[in-house]
GUSELUM-124113 format. One record per residue: residue in one letter; x, y, z of N, C-alpha, C in turn. Coordinates in steps of 0.05 Angstrom, whole numbers, plus 32768, in hexadecimal, padded with zeros to 4 digits. Each point is the difference from the previous one (the first is absolute). Example, Ala and Ser with C-alpha at 12.3 -4.5 7.8 and 13.67 -1.06 7.14 Angstrom:
2
A81087F8E809C7FEE80188000801280188000
S7FF980157FF28010801880017FF18016800E
END
This chain:
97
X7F067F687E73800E8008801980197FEF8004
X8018800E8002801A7FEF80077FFB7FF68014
X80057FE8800D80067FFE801280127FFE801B
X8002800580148015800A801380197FF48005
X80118007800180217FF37FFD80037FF08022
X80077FE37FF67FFE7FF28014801780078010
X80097FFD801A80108005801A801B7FE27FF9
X801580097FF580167FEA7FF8800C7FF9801F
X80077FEB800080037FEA801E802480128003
X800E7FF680188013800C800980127FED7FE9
X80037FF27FF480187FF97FFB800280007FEC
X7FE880057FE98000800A7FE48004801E7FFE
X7FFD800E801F800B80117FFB801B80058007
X800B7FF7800D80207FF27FFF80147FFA7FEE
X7FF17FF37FFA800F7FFA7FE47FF780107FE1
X7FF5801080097FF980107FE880158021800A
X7FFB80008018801A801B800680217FF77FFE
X80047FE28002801A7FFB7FF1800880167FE1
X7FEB7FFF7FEE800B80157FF07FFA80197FFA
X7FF78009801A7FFF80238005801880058011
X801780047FF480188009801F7FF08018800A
X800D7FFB80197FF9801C80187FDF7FFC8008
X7FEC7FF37FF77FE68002800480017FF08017
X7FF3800580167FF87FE780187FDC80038003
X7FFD7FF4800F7FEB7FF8800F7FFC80078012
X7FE7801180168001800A80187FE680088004
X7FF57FFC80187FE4800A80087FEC7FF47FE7
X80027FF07FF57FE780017FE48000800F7FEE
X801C800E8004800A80067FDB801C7FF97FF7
X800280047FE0801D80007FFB8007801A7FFB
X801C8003800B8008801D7FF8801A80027FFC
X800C80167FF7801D80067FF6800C80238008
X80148005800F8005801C7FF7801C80017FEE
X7FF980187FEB80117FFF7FF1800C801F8004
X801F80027FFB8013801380078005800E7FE9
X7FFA801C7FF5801480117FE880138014800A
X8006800B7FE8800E80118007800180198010
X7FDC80047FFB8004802180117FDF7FFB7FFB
X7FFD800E800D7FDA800480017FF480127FED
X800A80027FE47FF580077FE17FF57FE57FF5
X80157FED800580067FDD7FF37FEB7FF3800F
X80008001801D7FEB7FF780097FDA80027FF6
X8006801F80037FE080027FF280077FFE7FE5
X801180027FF17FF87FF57FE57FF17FE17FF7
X80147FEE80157FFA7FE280007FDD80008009
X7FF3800D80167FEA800780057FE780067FF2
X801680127FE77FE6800A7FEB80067FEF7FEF
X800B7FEE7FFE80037FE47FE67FF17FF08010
X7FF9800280107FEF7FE4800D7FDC800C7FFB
X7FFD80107FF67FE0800F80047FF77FEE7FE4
X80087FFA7FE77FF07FF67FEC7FFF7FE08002
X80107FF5800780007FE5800A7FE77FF88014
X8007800D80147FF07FFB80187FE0800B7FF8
X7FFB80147FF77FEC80047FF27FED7FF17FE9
X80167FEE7FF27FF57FF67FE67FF37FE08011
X800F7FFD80127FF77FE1800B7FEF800C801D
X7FFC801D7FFF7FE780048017800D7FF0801B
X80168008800C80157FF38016801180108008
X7FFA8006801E8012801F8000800F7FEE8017
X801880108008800B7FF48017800780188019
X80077FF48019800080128009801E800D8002
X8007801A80048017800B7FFA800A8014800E
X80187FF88007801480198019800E80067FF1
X8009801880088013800E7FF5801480158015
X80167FF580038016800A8014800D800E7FED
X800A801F7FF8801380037FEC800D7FF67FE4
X800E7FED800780077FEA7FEB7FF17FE48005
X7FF47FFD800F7FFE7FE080007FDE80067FFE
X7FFE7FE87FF67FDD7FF97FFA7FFC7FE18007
X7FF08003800E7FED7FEF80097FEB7FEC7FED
X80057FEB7FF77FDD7FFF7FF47FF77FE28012
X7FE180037FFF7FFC7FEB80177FE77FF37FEE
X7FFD7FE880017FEA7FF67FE37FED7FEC8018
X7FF080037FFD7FE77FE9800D7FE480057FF0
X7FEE7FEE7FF97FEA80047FF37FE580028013
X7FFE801E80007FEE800580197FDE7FF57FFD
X7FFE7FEC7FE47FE57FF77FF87FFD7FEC801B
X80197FF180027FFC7FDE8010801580078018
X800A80198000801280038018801E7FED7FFF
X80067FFA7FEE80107FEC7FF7801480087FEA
X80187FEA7FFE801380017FEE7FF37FEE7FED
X7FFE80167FE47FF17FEE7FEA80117FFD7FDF
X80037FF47FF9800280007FE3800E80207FF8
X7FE680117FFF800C801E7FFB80108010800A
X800C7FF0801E80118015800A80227FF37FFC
X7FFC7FEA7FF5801E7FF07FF28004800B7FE7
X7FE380047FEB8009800F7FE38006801A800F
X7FEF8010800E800A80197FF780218007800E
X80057FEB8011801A8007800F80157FF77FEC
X7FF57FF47FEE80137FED7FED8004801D7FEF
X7FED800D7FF78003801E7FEC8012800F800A
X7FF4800C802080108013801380137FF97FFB
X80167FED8002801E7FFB7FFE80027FFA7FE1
X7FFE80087FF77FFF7FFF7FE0800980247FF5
X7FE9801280087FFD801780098016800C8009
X800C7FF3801A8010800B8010801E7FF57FF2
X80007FEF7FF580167FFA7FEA801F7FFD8016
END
């Protein structure tokens, strides 16, 4: 059995969103919205995020205004910002290129 991803303290998570531009911190998650060109680009970036998020079993939560998307990461095991929501935000902007 894995065991559960521990809840990272406020300032390791601080300094760990130093190198996510645009990601902040709010309510007990990190999140980012990101802007394309037209709302094709948008859901495209959307359906590039399904095998990632899938393969590490980590979904995030997700708005979608037209062009802009939302993604909002917290690890709903510990209710907390954990380990997995810094990798997979570290991918998401990788993704989103």
């Amino acid at each position: 059995m894995t065991p559960a991803p521990q809840p990272l303290d406020d300032e390791e998570i601080d300094r760990r969103l130093g190198d996510l531009p645009g990601w902040r911190r709010e309510s007990g998650e990190i999140f980012k919205w990101f802007r394309f060109g037209s709302f094709p680009e948008a859901i495209g970036f959307l359906g590039r995020l399904v095998e990632p998020c899938e393969r590490v079993d980590h979904h995030p939560d997700i708005e979608n205004h037209y062009d802009r998307v939302r993604i909002g990461l917290h690890t709903w095991s510990v209710n907390a910002i954990t380990e997995k929501d810094l990798v997979l935000a570290a991918e998401i902007e990788a993704i989103a290129g």
